[in-house]
TORKOL-4160 file (C-alpha; in steps of 0.2 Angstrom, whole numbers, padded with zeros to 4 digits, m for minus):
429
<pt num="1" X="0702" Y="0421" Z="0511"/>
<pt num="2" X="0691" Y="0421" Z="0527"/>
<pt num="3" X="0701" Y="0414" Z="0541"/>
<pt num="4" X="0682" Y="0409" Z="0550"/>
<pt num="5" X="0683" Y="0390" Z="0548"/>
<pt num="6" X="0704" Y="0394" Z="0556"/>
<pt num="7" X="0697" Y="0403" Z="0570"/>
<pt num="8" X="0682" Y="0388" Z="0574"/>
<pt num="9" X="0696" Y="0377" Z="0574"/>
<pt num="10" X="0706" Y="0386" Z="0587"/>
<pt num="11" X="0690" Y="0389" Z="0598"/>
<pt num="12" X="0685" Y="0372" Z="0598"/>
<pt num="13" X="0701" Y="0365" Z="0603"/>
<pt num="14" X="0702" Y="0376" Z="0616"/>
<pt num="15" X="0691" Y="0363" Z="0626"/>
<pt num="16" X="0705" Y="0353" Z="0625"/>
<pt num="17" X="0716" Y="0362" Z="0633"/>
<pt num="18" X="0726" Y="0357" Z="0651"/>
<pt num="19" X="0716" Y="0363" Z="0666"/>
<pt num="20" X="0700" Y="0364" Z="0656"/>
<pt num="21" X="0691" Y="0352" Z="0668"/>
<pt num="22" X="0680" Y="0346" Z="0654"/>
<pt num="23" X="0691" Y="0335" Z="0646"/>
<pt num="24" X="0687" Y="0321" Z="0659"/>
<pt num="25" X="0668" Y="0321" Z="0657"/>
<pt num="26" X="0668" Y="0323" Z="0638"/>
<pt num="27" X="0679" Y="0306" Z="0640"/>
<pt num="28" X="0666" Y="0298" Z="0652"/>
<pt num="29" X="0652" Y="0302" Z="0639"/>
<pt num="30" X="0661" Y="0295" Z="0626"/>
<pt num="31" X="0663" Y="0279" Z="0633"/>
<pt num="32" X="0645" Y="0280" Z="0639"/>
<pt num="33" X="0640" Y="0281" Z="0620"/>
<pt num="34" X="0652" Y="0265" Z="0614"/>
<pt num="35" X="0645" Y="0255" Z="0628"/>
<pt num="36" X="0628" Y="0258" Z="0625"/>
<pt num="37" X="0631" Y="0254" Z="0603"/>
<pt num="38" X="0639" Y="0242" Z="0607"/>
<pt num="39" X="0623" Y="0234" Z="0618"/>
<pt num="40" X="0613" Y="0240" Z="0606"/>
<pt num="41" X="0623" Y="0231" Z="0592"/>
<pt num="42" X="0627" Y="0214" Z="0602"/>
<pt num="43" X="0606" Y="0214" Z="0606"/>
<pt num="44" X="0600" Y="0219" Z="0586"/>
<pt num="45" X="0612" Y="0203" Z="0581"/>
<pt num="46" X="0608" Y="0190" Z="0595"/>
<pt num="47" X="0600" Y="0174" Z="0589"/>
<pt num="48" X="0584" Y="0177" Z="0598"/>
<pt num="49" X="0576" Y="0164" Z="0590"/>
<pt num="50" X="0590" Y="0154" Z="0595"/>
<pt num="51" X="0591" Y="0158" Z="0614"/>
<pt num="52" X="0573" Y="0155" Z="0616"/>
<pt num="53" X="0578" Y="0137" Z="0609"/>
<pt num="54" X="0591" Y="0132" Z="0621"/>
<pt num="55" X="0581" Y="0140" Z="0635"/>
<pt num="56" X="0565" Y="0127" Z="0630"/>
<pt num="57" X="0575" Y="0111" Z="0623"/>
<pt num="58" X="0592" Y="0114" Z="0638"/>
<pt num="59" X="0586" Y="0124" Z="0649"/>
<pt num="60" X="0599" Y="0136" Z="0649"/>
<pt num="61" X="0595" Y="0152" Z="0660"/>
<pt num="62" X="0590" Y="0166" Z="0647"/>
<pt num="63" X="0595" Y="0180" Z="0660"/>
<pt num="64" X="0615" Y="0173" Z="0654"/>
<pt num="65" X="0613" Y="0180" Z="0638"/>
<pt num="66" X="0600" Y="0196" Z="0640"/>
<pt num="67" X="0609" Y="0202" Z="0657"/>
<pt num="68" X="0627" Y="0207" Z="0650"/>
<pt num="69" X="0617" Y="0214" Z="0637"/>
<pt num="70" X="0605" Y="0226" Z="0647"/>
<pt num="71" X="0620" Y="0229" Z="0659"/>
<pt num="72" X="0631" Y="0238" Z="0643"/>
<pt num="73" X="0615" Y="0247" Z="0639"/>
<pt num="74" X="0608" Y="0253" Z="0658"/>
<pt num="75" X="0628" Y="0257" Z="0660"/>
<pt num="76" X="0631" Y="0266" Z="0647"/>
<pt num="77" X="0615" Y="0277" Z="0648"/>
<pt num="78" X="0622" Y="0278" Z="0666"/>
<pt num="79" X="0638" Y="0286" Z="0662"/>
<pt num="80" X="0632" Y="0296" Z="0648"/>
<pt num="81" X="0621" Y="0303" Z="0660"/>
<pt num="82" X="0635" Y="0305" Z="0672"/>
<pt num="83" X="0647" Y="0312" Z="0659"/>
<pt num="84" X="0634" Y="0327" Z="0655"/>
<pt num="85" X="0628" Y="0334" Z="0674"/>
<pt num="86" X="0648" Y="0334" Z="0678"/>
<pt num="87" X="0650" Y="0344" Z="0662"/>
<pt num="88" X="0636" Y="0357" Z="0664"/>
<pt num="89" X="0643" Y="0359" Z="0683"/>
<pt num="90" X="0661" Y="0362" Z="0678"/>
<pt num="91" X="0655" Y="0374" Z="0664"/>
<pt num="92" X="0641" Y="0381" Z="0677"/>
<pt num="93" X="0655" Y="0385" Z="0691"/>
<pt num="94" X="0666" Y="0396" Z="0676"/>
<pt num="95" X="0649" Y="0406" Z="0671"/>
<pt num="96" X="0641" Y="0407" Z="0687"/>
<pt num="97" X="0653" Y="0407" Z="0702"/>
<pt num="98" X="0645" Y="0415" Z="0714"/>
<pt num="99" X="0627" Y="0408" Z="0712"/>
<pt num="100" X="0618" Y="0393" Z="0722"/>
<pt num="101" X="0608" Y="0391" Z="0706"/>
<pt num="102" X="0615" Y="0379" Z="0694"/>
<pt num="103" X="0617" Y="0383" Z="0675"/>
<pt num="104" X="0601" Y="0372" Z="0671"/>
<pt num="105" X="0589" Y="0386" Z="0680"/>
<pt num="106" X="0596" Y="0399" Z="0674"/>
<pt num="107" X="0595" Y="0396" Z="0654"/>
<pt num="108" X="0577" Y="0388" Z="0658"/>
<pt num="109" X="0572" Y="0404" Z="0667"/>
<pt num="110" X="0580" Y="0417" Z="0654"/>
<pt num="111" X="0572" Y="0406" Z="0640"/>
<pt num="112" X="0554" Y="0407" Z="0650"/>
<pt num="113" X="0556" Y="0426" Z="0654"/>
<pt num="114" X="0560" Y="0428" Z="0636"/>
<pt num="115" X="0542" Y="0422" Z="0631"/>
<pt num="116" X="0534" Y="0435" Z="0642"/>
<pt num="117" X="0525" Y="0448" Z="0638"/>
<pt num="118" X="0528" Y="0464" Z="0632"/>
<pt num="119" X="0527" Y="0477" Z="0647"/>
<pt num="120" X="0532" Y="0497" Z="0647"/>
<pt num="121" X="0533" Y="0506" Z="0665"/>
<pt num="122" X="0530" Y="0523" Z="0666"/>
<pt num="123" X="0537" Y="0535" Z="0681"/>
<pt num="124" X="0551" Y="0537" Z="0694"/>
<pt num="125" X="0558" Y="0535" Z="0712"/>
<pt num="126" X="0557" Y="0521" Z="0723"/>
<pt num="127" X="0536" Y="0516" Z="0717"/>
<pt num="128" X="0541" Y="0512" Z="0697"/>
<pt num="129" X="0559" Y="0501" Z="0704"/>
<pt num="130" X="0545" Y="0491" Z="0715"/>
<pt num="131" X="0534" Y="0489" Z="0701"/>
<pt num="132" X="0550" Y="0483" Z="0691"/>
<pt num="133" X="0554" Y="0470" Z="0706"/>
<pt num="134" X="0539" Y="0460" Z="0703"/>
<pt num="135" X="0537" Y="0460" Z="0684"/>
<pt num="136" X="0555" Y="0455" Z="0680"/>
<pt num="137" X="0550" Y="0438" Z="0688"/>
<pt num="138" X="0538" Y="0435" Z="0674"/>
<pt num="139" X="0544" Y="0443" Z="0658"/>
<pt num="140" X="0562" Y="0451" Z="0654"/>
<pt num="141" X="0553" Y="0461" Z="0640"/>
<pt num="142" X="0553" Y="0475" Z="0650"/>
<pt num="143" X="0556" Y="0494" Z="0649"/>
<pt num="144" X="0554" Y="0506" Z="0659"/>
<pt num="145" X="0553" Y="0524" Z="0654"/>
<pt num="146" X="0559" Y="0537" Z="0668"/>
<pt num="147" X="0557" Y="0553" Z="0672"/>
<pt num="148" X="0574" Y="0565" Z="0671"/>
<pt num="149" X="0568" Y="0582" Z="0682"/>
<pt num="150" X="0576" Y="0578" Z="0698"/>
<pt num="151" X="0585" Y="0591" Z="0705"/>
<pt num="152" X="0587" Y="0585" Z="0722"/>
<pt num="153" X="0602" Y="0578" Z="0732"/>
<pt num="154" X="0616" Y="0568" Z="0724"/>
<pt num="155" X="0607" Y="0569" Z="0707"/>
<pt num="156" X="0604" Y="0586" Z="0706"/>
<pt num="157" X="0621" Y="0590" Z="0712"/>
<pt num="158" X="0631" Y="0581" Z="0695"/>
<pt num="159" X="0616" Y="0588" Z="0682"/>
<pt num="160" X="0620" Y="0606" Z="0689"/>
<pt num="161" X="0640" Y="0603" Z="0688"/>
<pt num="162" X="0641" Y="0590" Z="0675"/>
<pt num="163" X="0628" Y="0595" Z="0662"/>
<pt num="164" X="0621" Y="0576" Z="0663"/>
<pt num="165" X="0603" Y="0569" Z="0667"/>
<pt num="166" X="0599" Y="0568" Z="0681"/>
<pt num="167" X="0606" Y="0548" Z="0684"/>
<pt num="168" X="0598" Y="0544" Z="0702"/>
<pt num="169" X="0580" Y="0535" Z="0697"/>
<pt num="170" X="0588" Y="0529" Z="0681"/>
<pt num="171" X="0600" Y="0520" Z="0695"/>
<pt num="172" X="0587" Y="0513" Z="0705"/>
<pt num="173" X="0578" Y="0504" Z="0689"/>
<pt num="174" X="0593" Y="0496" Z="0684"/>
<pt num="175" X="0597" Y="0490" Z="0701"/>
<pt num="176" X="0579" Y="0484" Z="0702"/>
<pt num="177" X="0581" Y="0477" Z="0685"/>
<pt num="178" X="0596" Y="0468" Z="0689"/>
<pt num="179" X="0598" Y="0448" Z="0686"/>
<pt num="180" X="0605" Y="0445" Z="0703"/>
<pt num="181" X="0602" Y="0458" Z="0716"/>
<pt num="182" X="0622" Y="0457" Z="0725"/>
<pt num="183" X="0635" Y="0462" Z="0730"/>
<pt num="184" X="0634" Y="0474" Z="0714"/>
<pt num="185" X="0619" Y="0481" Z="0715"/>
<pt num="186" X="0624" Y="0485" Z="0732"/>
<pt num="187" X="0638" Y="0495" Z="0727"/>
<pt num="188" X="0630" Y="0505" Z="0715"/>
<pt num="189" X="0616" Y="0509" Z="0728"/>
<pt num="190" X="0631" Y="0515" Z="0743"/>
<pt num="191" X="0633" Y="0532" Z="0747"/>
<pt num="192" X="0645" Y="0542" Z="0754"/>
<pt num="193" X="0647" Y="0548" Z="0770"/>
<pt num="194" X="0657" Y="0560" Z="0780"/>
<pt num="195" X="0665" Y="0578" Z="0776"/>
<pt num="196" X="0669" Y="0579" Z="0761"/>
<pt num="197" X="0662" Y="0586" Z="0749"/>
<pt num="198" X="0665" Y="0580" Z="0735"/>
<pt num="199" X="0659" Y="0562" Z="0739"/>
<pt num="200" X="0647" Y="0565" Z="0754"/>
<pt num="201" X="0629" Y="0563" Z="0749"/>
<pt num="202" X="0633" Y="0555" Z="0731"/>
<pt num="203" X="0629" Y="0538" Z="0727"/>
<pt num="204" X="0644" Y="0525" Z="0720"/>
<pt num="205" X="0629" Y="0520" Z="0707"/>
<pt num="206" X="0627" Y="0538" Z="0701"/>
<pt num="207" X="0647" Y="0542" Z="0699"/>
<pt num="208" X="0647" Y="0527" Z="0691"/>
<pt num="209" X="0635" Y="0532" Z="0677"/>
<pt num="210" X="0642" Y="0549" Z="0676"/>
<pt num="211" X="0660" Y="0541" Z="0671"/>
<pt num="212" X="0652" Y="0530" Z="0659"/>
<pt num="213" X="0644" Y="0544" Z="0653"/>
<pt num="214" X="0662" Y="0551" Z="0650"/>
<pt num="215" X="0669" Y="0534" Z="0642"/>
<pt num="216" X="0654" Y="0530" Z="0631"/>
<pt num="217" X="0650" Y="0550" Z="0625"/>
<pt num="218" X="0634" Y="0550" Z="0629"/>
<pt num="219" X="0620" Y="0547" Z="0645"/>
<pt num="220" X="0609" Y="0534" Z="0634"/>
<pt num="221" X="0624" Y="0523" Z="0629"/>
<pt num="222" X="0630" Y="0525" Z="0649"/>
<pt num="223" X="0613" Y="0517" Z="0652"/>
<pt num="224" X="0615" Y="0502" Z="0639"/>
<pt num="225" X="0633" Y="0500" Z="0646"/>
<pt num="226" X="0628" Y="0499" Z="0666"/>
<pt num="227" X="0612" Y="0487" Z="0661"/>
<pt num="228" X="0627" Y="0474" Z="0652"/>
<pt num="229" X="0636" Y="0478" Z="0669"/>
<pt num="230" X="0621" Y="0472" Z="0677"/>
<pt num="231" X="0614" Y="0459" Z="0668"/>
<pt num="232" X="0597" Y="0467" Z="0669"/>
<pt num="233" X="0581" Y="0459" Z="0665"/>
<pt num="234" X="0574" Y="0473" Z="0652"/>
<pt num="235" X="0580" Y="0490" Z="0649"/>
<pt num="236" X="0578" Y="0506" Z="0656"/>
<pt num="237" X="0576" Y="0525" Z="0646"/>
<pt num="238" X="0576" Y="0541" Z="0648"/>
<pt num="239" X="0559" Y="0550" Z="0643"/>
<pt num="240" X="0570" Y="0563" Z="0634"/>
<pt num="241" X="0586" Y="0565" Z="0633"/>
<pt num="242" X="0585" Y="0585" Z="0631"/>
<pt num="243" X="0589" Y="0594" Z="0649"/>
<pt num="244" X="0572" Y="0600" Z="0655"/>
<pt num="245" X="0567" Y="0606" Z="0673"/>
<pt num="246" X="0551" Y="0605" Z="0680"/>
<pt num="247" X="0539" Y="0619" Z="0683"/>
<pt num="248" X="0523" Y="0621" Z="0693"/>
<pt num="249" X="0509" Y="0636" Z="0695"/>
<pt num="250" X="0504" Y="0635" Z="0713"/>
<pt num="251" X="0486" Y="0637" Z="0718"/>
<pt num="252" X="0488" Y="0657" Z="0724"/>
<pt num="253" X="0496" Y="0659" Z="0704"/>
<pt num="254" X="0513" Y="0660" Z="0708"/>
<pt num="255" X="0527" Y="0652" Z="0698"/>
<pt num="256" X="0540" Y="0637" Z="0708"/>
<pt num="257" X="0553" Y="0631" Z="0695"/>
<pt num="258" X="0562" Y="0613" Z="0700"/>
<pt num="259" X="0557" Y="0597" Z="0709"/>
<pt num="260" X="0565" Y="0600" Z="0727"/>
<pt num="261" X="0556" Y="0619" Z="0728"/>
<pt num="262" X="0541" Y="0611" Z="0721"/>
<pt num="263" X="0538" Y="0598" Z="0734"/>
<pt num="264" X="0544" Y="0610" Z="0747"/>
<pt num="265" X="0531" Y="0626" Z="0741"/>
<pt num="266" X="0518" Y="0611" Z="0740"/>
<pt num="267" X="0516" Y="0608" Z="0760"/>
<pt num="268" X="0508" Y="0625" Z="0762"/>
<pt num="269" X="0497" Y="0627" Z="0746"/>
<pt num="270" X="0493" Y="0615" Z="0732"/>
<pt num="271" X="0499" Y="0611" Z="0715"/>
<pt num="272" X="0488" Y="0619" Z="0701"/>
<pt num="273" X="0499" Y="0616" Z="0685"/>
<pt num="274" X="0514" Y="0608" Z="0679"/>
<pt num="275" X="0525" Y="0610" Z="0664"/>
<pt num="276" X="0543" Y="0605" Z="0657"/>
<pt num="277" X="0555" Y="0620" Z="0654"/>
<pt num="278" X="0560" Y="0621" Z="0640"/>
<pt num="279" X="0541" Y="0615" Z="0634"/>
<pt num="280" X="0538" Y="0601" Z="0620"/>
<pt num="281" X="0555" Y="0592" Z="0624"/>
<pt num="282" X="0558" Y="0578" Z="0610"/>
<pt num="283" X="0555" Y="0561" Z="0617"/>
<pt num="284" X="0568" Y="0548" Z="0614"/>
<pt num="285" X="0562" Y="0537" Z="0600"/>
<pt num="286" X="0566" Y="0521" Z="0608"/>
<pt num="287" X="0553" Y="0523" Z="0621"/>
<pt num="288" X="0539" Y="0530" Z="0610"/>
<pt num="289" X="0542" Y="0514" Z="0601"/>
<pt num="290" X="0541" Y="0502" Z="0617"/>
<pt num="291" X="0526" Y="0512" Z="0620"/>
<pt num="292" X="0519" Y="0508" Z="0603"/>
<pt num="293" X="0523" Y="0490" Z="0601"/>
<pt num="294" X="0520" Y="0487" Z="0619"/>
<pt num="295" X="0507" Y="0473" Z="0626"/>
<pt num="296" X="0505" Y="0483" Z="0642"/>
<pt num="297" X="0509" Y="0501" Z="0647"/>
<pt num="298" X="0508" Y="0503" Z="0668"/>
<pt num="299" X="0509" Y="0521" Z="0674"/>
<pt num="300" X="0514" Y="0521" Z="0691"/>
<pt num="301" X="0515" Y="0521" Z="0706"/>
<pt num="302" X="0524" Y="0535" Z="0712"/>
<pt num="303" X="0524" Y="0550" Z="0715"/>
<pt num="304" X="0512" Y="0558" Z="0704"/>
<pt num="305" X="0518" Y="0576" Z="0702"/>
<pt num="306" X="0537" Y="0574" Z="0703"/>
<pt num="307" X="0538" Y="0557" Z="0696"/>
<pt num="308" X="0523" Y="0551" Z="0684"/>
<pt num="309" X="0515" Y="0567" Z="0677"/>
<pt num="310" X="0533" Y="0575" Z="0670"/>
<pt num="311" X="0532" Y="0559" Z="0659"/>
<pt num="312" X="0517" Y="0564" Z="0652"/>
<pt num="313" X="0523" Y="0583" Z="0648"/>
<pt num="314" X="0535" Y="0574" Z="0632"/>
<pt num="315" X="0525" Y="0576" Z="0619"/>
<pt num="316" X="0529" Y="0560" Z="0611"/>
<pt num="317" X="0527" Y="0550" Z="0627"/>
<pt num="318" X="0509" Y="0557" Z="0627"/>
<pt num="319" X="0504" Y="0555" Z="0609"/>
<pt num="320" X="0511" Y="0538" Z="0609"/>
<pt num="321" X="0502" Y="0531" Z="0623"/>
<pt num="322" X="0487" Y="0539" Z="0615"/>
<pt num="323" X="0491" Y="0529" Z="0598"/>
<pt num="324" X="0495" Y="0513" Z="0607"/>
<pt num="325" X="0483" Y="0496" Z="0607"/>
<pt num="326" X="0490" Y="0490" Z="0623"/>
<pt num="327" X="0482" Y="0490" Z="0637"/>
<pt num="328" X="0485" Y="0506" Z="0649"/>
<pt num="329" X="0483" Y="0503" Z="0670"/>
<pt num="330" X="0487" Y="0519" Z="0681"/>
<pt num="331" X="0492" Y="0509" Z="0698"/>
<pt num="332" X="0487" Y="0523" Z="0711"/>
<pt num="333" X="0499" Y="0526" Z="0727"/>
<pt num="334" X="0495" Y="0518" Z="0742"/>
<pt num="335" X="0498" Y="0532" Z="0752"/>
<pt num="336" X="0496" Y="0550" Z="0750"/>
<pt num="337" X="0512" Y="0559" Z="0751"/>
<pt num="338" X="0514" Y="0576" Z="0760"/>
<pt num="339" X="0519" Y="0592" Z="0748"/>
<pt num="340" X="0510" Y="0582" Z="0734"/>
<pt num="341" X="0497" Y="0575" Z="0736"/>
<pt num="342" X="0490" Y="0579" Z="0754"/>
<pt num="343" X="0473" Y="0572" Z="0758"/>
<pt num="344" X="0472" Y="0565" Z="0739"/>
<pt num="345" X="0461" Y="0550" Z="0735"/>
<pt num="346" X="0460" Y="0540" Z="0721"/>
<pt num="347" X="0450" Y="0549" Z="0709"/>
<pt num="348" X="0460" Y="0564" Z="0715"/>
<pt num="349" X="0476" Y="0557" Z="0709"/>
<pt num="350" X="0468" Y="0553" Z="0691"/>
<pt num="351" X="0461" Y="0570" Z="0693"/>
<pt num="352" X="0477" Y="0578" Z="0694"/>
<pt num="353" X="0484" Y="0568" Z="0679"/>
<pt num="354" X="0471" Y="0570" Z="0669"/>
<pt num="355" X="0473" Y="0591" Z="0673"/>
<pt num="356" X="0488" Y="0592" Z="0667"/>
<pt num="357" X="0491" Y="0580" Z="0654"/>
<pt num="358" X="0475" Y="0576" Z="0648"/>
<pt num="359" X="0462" Y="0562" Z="0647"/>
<pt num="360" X="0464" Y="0543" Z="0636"/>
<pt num="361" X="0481" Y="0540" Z="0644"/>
<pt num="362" X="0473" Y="0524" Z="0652"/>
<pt num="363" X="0460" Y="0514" Z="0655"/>
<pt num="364" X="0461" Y="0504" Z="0671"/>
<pt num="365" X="0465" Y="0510" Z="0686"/>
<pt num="366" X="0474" Y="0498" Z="0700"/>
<pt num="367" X="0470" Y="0504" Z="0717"/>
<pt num="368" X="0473" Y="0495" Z="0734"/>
<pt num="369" X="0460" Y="0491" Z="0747"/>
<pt num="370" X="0470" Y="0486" Z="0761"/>
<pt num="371" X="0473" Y="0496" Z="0778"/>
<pt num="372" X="0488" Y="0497" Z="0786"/>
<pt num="373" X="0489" Y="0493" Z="0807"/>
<pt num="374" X="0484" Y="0509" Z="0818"/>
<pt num="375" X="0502" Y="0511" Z="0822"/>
<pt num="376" X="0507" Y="0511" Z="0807"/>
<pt num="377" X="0494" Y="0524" Z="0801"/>
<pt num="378" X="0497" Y="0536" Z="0816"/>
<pt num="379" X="0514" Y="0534" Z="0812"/>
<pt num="380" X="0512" Y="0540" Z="0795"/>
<pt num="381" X="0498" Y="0553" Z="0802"/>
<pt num="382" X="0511" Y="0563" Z="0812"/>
<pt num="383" X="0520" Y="0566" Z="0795"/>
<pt num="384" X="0504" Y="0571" Z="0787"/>
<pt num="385" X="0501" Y="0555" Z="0777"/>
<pt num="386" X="0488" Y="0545" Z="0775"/>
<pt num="387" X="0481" Y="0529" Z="0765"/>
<pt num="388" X="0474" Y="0534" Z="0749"/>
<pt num="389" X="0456" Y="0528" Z="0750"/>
<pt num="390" X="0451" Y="0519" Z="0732"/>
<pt num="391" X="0435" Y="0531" Z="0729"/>
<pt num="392" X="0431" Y="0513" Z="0715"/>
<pt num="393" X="0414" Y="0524" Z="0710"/>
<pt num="394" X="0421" Y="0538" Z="0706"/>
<pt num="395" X="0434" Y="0531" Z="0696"/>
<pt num="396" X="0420" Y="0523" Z="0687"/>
<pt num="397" X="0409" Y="0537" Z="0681"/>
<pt num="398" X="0424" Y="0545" Z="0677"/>
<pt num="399" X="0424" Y="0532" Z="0664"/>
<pt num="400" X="0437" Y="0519" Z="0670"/>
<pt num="401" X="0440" Y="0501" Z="0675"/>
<pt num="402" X="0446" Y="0499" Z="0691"/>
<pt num="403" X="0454" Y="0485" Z="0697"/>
<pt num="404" X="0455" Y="0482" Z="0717"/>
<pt num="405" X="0467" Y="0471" Z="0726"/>
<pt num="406" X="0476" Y="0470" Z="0742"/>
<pt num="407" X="0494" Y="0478" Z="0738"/>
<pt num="408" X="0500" Y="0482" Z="0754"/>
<pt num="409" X="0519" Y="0480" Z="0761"/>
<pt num="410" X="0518" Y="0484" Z="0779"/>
<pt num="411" X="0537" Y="0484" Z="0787"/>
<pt num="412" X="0543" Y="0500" Z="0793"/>
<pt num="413" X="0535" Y="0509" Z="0778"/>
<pt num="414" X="0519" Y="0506" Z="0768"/>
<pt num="415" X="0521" Y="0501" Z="0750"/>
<pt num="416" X="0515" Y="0492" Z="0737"/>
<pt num="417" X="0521" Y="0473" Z="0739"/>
<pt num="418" X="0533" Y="0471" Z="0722"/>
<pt num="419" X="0524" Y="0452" Z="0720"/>
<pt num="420" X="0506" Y="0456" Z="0723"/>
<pt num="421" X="0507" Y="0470" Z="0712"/>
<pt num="422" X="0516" Y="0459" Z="0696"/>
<pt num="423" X="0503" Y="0446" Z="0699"/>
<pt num="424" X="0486" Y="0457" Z="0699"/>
<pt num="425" X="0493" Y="0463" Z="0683"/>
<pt num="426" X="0499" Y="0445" Z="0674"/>
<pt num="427" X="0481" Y="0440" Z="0679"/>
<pt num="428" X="0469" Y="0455" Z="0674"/>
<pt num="429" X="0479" Y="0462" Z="0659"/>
């Protein structure tokens, strides 16, 4: 026999029990539901007829009979009313501790992203957690797919020692994707400091992932496990979940394997051709099918040789975007980066894509048509960087639609401005 309706039993008296803080207020509400029948019953068996009598024929005041009457109902609307906001805070202060928000907001807004549209991000690095920033304030059916050929620093450092992906972009999309940007998400973005090395130059947030790695057996269950941890608005996957490493034919034919030497080979000569090593690496299913069932696919922005185009080298990645009926928007960098794309514009970037992964990946392309201050830009000069300057014509007898807006984030650093990029999408695509 199922001991279900038992267990029902026991959960609901729970409320019930000392220290609960609920008690009180379910009491006030009751009360305010007795007072307001008993209004309700007192004023559906008055003698209206009868009242309006003595009122014309003794002139007896008809606000002595109809005000007792309005006060039970007003009153017990009121403490009905009263009874329910001191219940949803008591419950809100349990669920939400640390939030200024209360618990109303946060079911409307989780109920209203849930009716959002479909959106798969494509790419990497610090450009596809910007892009992710924006949209999760509209939709929280999200996923972004990320690239896993980073060899550099902390991440490189646990794939080489560990046999695990590479965890760090994977970190920064669920940190961008996370409900509530705190105290957390800081954590999980620390990193160490100091001599030792063991810890110095790790980040907290890619031990963390290696570990749940260890607990949950494998890196995409790790994934699933941190973005419960988070809360996150969406979910984030690997491209593939096979160990590949990236590999580039430089423009005098020789042969650079991994990302660091890559970049590093690329601020003297420029990248010809990229490929995956192993080649034809199998795509994990669950983002061929956010990909396929997706409303819109963004590639972008990041950096496109390291970040975007290693995507697009999964085979299954690249026949799935080609299959798909969403619609497909490249959002071009703002700025060119040095060892990548040095003096690159627009239609350079697409160019590049388009070399090594091949055309009908997309069909719009989102560039930015704002300048930067002259301070800023002979800032960015003196590393040998420069605004990517949008080339819209070109784009166009290339065969695309290009969409133009002003994306900039000028602080220390010039990037795409998370908001202004979200809403040029909601509002074109």
């Amino acid at each position: 026999m199922s001991d279900k309706p038992a267990s029902r039993i026991r959960s609901w008296s729970r409320w019930f029990y000392p220290g609960m803080r609920v008690k009180r207020w379910i009491l006030l509400m009751t009360i305010g539901i007795a007072l307001f029948m008993l209004g309700a019953y007192r004023f559906y068996t008055l003698d209206l007829a009868g009242a309006a009598m003595d009122w014309l024929e003794n002139g007896v005041d008809p606000f002595r009979v109809f005000l007792p009457l309005y006060a039970m109902l007003l009153g017990g609307i009121a403490l009905f009313a009263l009874g329910v906001g001191f219940l949803v805070r008591s419950i809100a202060e349990v669920l939400t501790p640390d939030r200024d928000e209360n618990l109303g907001e946060i079911v409307y807004r989780r109920r209203a992203l849930a009716q959002g549209g479909h959106i798969v991000t494509i790419g990497g690095g610090t450009g596809l957690g910007t892009m992710l920033r924006g949209l999760k304030e509209a939709t929280s059916n999200l996923t972004a797919i990320v690239t896993v050929t980073d060899d550099g620093g902390s991440s490189g450092r646990l794939q080489r020692e560990y046999a695990v992906l590479p965890p760090g972009d994977i970190r920064n999309c669920l940190v961008a994707l996370a409900d509530n940007e705190g105290l957390m998400t800081e954590l999980l973005q620390h990193r160490f400091e100091g001599t030792d090395p063991g810890l110095a130059g790790h980040s907290f947030g890619n031990l963390f992932l290696l570990a749940m790695t260890s607990v949950t057996g494998n890196f995409d269950e790790a994934i699933r496990a941190t973005s419960r941890v988070l809360a996150i608005r969406g979910k984030v996957l690997p491209s593939t979940l096979d160990q590949v490493s990236l590999v580039a034919t430089m423009a005098d034919g020789s042969e650079i394997q991994g990302e660091t030497d890559i970049v590093r080979a690329g601020t003297t000569q420029r990248i010809a051709r990229l490929r995956l090593h192993p080649q034809n690496p199998e795509a994990l299913q669950e983002a061929v099918d956010a990909i396929l069932h997706a409303e819109t696919v963004i590639i972008g922005p990041g950096s496109v040789f390291t970040s975007l185009i290693p995507n697009l080298l999964v085979p299954g990645i690249r026949d799935a975007l080609k299959k798909t009926r969403a619609q497909r928007v490249y959002v071009c960098n703002v700025m060119t980066q040095p060892g990548e794309t040095g003096g690159f514009n627009a239609a350079d970037h697409v160019r590049a894509i388009e070399e090594n992964a091949g055309r009908g990946l997309f069909d719009y392309v989102l560039v930015n048509t704002a300048m930067p201050g002259e301070e800023t830009r002979a800032r960015y000069a003196a590393q040998g960087a420069d605004v990517v300057q949008p080339e819209m014509d070109t784009l166009r007898e290339m065969g695309y639609r290009v969409l133009q807006a002003d994306l900039l984030n000028e602080t220390n650093l010039v990037r795409h401005d998370p908001n202004k990029l979200a809403q040029v999408i909601l509002e074109n695509l």
